[in-house]
N, CA and C of each residue as an Amber inpcrd file, in Angstrom:
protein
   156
  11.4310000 -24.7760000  -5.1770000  11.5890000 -24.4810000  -6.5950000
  11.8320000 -25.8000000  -7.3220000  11.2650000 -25.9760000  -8.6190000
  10.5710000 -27.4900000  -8.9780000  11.1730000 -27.0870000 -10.7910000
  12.4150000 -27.1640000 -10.8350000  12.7280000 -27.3850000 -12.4800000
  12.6780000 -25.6360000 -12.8510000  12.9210000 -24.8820000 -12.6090000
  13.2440000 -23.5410000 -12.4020000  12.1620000 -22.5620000 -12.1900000
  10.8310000 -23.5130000 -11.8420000   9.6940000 -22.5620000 -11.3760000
   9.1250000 -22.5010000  -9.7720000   9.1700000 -21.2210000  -9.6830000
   8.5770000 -21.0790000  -8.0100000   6.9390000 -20.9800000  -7.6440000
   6.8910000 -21.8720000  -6.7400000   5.2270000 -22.2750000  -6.3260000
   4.7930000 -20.9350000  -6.3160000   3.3200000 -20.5570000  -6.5400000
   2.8080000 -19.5260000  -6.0610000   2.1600000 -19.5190000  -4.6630000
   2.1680000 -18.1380000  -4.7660000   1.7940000 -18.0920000  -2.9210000
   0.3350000 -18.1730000  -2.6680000   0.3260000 -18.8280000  -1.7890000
  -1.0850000 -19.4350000  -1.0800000  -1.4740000 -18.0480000  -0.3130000
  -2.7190000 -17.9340000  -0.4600000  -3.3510000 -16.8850000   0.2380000
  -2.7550000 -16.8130000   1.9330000  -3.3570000 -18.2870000   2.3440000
  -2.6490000 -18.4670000   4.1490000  -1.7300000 -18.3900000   4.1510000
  -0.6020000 -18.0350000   3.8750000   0.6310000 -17.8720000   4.1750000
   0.7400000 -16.1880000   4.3090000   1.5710000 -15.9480000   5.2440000
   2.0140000 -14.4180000   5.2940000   3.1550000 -13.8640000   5.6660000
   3.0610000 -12.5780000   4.7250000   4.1610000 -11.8340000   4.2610000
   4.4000000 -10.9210000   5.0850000   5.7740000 -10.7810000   5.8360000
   6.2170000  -9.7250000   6.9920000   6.6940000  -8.5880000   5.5420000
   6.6480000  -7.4730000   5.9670000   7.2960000  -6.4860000   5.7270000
   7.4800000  -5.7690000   6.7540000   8.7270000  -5.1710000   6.8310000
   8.7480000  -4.0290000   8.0180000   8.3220000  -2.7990000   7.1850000
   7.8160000  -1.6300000   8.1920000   7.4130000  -0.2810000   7.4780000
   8.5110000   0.3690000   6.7640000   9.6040000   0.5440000   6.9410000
  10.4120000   1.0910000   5.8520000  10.4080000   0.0410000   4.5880000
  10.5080000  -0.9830000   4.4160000  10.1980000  -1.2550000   3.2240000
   9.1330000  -1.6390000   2.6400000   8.0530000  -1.4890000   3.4030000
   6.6720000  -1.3410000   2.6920000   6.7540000   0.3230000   2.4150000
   7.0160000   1.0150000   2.6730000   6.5750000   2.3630000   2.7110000
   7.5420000   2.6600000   1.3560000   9.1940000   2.2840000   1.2540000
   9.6560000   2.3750000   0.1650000  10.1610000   3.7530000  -0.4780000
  10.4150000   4.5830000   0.6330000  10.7650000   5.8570000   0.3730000
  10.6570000   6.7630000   1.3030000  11.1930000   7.9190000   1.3570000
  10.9050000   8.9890000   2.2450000   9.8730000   9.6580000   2.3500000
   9.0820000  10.2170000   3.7130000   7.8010000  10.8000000   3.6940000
   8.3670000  12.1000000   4.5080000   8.4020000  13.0700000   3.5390000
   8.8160000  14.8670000   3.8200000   7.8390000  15.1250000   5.1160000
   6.6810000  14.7210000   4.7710000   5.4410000  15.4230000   5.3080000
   5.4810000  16.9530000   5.1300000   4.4810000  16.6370000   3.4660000
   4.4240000  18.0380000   3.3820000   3.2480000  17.7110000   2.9770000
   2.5140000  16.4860000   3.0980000   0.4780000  16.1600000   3.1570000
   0.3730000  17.4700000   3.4930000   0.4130000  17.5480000   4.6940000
  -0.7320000  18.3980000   5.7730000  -0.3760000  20.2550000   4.8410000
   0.7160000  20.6810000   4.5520000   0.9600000  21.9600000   3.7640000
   0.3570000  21.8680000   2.5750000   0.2670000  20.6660000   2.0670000
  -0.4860000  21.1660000   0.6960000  -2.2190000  21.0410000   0.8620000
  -2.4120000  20.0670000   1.7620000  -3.6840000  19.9340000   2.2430000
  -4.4980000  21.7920000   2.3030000  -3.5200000  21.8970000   3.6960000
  -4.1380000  23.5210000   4.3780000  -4.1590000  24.2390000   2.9430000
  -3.1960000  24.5590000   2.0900000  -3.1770000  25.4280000   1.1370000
  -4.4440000  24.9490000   0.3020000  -4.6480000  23.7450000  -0.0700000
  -5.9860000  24.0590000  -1.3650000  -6.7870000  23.8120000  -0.7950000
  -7.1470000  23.6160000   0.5260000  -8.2280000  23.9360000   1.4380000
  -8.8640000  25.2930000   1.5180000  -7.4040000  26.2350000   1.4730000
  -7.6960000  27.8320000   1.6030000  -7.8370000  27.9420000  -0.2150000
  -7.4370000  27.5700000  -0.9850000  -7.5710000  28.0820000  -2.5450000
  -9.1170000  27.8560000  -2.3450000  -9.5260000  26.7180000  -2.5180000
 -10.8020000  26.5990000  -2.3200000 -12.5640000  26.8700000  -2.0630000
 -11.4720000  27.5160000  -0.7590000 -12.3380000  28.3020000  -0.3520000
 -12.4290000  29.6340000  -0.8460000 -11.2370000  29.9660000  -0.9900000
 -11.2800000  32.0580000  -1.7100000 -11.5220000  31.4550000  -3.0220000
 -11.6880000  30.5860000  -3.9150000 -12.3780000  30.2990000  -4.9460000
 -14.1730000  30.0960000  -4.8880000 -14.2520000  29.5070000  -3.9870000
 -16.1460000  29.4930000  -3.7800000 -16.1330000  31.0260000  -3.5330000
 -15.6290000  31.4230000  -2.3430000 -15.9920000  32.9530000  -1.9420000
 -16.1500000  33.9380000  -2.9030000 -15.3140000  33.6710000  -3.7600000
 -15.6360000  34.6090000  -5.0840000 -16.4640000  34.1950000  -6.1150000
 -17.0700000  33.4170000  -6.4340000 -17.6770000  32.5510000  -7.1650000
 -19.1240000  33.1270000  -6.5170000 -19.1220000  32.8020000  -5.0030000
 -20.4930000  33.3050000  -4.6550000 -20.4360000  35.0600000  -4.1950000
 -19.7890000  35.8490000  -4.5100000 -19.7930000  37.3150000  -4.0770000
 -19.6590000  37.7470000  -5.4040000 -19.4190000  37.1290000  -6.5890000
 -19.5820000  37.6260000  -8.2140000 -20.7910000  37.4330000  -8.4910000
């Protein structure tokens, strides 16, 4: 640090993060439940779409 400014970072240089703080929050895992559900909306939406 050079008179109160910090160098910027050079591409070659690299940055550790561990996964909890890259990730930065809690993961419920509730992907895969909402996934299955508008997978099934979806589908009973085409199904009716094509049987109307």
């Amino acid at each position: 640090m050079v008179a109160g400014y910090t160098r910027m970072a050079d591409d070659n240089d690299r940055i550790h993060v561990d996964a909890t703080d890259a990730r930065a929050g809690a993961t419920p895992g509730m992907t895969r439940y909402i996934l299955a559900a508008s997978l099934v909306l979806v589908v009973v939406i085409f199904a009716a779409i094509l049987l109307s």
